[in-house]
LOMI-246940 format. One record per residue (C-alpha): residue number from 1; residue in three letters; x, z, y. Coordinates in nm, 2 decimals. Layout:
N
- NUM;ALA;X;Z;Y
...
This chain:
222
- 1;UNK;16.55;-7.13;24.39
- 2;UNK;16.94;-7.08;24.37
- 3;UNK;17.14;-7.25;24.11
- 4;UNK;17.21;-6.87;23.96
- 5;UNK;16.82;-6.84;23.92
- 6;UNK;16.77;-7.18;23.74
- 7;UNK;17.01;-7.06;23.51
- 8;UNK;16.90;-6.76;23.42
- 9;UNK;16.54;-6.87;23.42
- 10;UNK;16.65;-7.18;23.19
- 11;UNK;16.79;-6.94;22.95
- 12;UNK;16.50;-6.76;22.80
- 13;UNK;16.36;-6.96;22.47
- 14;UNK;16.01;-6.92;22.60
- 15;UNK;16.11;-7.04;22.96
- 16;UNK;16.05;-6.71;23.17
- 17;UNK;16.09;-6.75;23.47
- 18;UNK;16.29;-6.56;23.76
- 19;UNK;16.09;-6.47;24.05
- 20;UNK;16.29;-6.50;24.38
- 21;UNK;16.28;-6.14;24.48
- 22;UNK;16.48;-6.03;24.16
- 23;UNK;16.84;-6.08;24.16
- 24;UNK;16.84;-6.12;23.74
- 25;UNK;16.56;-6.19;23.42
- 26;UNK;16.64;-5.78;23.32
- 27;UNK;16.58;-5.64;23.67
- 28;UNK;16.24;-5.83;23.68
- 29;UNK;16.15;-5.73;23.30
- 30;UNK;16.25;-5.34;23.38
- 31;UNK;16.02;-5.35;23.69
- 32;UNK;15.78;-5.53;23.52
- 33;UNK;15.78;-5.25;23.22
- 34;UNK;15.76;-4.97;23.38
- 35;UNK;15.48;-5.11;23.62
- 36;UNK;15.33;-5.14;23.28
- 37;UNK;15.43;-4.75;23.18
- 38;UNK;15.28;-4.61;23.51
- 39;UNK;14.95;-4.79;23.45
- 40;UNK;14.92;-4.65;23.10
- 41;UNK;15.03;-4.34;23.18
- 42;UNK;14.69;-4.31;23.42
- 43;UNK;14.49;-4.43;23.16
- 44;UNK;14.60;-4.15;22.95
- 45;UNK;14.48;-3.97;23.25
- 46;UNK;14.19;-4.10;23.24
- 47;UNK;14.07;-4.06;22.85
- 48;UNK;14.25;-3.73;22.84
- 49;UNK;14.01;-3.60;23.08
- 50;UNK;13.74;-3.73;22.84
- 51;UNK;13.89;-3.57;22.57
- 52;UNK;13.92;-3.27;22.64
- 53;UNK;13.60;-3.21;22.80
- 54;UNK;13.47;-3.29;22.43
- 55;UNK;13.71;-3.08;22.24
- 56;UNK;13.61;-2.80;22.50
- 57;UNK;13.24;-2.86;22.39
- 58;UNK;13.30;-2.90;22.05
- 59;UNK;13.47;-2.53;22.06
- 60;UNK;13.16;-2.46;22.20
- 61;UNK;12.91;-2.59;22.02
- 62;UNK;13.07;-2.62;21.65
- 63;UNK;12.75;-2.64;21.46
- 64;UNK;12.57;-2.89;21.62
- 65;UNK;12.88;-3.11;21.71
- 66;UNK;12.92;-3.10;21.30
- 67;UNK;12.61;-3.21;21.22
- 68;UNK;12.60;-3.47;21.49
- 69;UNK;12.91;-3.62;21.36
- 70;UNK;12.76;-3.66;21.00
- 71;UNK;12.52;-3.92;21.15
- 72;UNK;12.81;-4.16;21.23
- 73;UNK;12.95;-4.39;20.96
- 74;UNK;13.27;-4.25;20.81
- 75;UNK;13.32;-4.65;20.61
- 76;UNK;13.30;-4.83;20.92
- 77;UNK;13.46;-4.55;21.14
- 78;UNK;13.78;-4.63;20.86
- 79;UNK;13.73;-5.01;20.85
- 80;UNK;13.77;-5.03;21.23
- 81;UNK;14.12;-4.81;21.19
- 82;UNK;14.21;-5.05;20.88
- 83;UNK;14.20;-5.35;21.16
- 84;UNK;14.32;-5.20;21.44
- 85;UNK;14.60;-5.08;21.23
- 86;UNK;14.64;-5.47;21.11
- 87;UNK;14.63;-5.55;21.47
- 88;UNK;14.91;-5.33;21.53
- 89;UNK;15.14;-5.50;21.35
- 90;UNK;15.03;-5.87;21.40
- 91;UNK;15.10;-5.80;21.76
- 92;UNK;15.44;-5.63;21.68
- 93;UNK;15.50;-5.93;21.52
- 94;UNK;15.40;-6.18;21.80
- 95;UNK;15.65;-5.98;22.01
- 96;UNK;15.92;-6.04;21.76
- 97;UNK;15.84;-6.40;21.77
- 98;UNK;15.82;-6.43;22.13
- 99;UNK;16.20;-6.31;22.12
- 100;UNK;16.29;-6.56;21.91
- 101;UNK;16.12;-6.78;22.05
- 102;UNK;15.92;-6.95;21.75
- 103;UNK;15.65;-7.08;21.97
- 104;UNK;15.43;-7.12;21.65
- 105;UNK;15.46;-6.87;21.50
- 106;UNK;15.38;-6.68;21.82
- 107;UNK;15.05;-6.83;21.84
- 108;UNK;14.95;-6.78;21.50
- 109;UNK;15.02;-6.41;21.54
- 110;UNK;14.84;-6.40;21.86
- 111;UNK;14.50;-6.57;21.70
- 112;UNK;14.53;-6.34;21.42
- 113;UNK;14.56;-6.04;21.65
- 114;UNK;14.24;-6.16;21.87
- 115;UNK;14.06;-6.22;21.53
- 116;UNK;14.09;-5.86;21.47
- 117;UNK;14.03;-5.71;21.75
- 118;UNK;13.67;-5.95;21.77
- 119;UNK;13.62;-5.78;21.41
- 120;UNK;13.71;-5.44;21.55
- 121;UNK;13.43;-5.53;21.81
- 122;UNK;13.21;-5.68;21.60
- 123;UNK;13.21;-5.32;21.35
- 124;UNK;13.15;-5.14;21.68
- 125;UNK;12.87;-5.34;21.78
- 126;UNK;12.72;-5.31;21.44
- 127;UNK;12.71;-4.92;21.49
- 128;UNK;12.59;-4.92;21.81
- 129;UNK;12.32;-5.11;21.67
- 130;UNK;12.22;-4.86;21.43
- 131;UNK;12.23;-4.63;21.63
- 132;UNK;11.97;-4.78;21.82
- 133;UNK;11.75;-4.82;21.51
- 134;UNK;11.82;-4.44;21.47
- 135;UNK;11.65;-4.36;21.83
- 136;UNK;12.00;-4.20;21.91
- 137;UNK;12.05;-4.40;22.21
- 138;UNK;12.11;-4.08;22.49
- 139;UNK;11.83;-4.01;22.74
- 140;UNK;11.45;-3.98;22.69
- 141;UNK;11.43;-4.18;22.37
- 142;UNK;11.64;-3.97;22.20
- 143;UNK;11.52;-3.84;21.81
- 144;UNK;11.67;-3.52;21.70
- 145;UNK;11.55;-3.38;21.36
- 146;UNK;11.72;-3.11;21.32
- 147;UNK;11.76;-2.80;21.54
- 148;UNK;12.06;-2.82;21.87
- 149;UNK;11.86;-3.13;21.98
- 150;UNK;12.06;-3.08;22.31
- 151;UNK;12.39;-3.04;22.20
- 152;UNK;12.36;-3.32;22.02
- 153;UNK;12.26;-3.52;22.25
- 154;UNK;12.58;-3.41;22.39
- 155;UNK;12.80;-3.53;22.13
- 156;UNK;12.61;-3.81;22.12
- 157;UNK;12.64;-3.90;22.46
- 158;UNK;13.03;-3.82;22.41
- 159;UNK;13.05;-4.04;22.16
- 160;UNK;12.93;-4.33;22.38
- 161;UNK;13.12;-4.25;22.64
- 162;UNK;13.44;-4.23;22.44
- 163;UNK;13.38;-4.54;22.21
- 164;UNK;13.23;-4.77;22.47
- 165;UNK;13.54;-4.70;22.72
- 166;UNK;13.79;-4.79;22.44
- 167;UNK;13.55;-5.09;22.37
- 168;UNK;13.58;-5.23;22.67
- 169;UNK;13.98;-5.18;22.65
- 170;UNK;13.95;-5.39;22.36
- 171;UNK;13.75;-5.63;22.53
- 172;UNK;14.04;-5.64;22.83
- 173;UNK;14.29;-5.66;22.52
- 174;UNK;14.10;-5.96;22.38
- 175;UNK;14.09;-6.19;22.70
- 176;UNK;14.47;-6.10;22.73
- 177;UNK;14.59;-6.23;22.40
- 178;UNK;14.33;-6.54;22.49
- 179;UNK;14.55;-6.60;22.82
- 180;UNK;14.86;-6.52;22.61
- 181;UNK;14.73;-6.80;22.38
- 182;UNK;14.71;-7.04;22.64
- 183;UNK;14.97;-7.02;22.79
- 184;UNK;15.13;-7.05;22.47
- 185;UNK;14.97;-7.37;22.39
- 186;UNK;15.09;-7.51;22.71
- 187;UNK;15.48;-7.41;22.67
- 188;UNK;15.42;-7.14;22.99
- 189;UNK;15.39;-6.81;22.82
- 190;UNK;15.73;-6.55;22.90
- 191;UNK;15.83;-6.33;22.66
- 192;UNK;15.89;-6.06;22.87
- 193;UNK;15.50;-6.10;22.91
- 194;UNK;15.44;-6.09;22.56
- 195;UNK;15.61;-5.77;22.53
- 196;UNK;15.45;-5.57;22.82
- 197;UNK;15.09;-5.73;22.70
- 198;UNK;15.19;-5.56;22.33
- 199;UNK;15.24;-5.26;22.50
- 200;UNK;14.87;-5.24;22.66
- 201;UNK;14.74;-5.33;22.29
- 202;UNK;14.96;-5.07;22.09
- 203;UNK;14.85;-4.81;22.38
- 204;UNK;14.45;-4.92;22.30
- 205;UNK;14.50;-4.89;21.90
- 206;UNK;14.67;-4.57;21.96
- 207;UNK;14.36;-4.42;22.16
- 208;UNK;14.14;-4.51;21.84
- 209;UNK;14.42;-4.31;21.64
- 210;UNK;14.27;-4.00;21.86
- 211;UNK;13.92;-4.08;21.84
- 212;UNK;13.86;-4.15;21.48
- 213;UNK;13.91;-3.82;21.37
- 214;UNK;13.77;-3.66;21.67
- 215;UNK;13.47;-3.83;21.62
- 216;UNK;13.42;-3.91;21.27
- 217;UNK;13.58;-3.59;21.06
- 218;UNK;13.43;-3.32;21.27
- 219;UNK;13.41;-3.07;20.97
- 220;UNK;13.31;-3.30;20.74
- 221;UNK;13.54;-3.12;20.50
- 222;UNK;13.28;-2.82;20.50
């Protein structure tokens, strides 16, 4: 590495480091952020495409996508928005620390921010328990009471499809902020880094934004 790049990398609080094929620390965090950008932008992609083929159904199949949605539960559909919401802005906050450099106080906001996304997790895997219990697992064990047993079905398997894909961003999320922590601990983690990795989690809690009241509040004002 040149003299120039030991400079520059020595700079950053956090001690980022300047790879050899960038010329300066901004050239590699633009590159780096809209790599970022362009990977989020298909995954919008991709749960736009699952969102819209279940607002087409729900146009639809109104009734039955109603009286599926009662079956899910509107407390824990909130709590998990309450702590993905906190989430939000304990990661906003690691970012801001990560700037500043306050190695600390960095990982204290990135413990608290895995914390709630395991709680997030935890709420989810609570539902998808009962819904077990409730025999509304999709396929031939399915238990429909009421009339639109299909259609239902339908929602349901919707449902799982949606939740279970943002899950497992959550999950991704989770081991992220682990590696963030690490690296952390060890004096190693960029800033730069921080910032794109708050990115991918702001992007996840957003998604939930959509699906709570796509899921949850179908017509439940009726």
């Amino acid at each position: 590495m040149s003299e120039a790049h030991q400079a520059v990398a020595a700079a950053s609080p956090l001690g980022s480091r300047l790879k050899h094929h960038y010329e300066t620390l901004e050239q590699q965090h633009h590159a780096d952020t809209l790599g970022m950008w362009v990977f989020l932008g298909t995954e919008v992609l991709f749960f736009g495409g699952l969102i819209t083929a279940y607002v087409t159904y729900r146009a639809a199949y109104s009734t039955a996508f109603a009286q599926a949605s009662l079956t899910l539960d509107i407390v824990s559909g909130t709590l998990m928005t309450l702590v993905l919401l906190g989430s939000s802005l304990t990661m906003a906050m690691a970012v801001h620390s990560a700037q500043l450099g306050h190695r600390r106080m960095l990982a204290l906001f990135l413990t608290l921010t895995i914390v709630l996304g395991v709680a997030f997790l935890g709420i989810k895997g609570n539902e998808y328990y009962h819904k077990w219990e409730d025999h509304h697992i999709p396929g031939s064990g399915f238990v429909w009471a009421g009339p639109d047993a299909r259609t239902a079905q339908l929602f349901i398997y919707l449902y799982f499809a949606l939740t279970g894909l943002h899950a497992l961003h959550m999950i991704i999320g989770v081991c992220i902020m682990g590696g963030l922590l690490a690296l952390t601990a060890h004096g190693r983690v960029k800033n730069y880094t921080v910032e794109i990795s708050g990115l991918y989690w702001h992007f996840v809690d957003i998604v939930w934004i959509f699906l709570f009241p796509l899921l949850y509040l179908v017509d439940r004002h009726k």
